[in-house]
N, C-alpha and C positions, 0 to 999 in steps of 0.2 A: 569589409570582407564578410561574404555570407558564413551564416553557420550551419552546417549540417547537421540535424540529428538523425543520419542513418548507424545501425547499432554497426560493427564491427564484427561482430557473431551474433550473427539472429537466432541462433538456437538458445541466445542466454536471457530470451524475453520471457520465457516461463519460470523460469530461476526465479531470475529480477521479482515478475510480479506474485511467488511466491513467497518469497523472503518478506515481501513488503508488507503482506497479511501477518506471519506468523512474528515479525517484529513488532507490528503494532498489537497483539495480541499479548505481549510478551508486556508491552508497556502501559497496556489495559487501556487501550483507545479504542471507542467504539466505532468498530467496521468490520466488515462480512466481504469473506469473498465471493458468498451465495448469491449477495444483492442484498437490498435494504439500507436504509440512508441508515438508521439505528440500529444497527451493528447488531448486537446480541439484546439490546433495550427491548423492554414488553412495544410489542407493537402492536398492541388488542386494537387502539385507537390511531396507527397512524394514516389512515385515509382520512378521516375527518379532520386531524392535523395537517394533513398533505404534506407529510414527511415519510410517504412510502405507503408500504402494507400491500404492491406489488415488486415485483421485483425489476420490472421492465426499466430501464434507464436508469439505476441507481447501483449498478456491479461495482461501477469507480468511481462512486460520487464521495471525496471526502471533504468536500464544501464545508460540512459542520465544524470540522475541526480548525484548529486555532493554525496560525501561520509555525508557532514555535512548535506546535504536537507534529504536524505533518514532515516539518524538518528535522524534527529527530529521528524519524524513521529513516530520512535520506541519507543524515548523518551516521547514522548506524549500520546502516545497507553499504556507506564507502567504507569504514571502520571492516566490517567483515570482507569486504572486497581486499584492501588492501594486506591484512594479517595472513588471507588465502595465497594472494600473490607473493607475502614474503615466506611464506612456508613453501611455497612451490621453488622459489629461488634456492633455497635451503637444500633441500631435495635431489 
């Protein structure tokens, strides 16, 4: 069976990829939602590294990060997802 990833409410993709900066912000992972592969990191030297220092193709690059960093944001993004949903049930 195919899988779809079309959202359900597309209005909730700004949320989504808000939440997902200011979580990993929370959890001091380096990333920008300006651009820049290194996050908040001095980037005096990242062109010579070629880890950035434009901004052009690096908005959603979190390639750097580790499989378990990146999944905890995911995990945390469903954790507040679902305590909204059961508060809403509440209500």
């Amino acid at each position: 069976m195919a899988r779809s990833n079309r959202k359900l409410i597309p209005e909730s993709h700004q949320v989504l990829h808000q939440w997902k900066y200011e979580i990993a912000a929370e959890f001091g992972l380096p990333v920008s939602s300006s651009g820049g592969a290194l996050g908040s990191a001095d980037t005096e030297f990242a062109g010579e590294l070629g880890t950035g220092g434009t901004t052009t193709g690096y908005s959603s690059y979190w390639g750097h990060l580790t499989s378990r960093e990146n999944g905890s944001v995911g995990g945390e993004i469903t954790k507040r997802l679902i305590a909204h949903a059961q508060r809403n049930l509440v209500e």
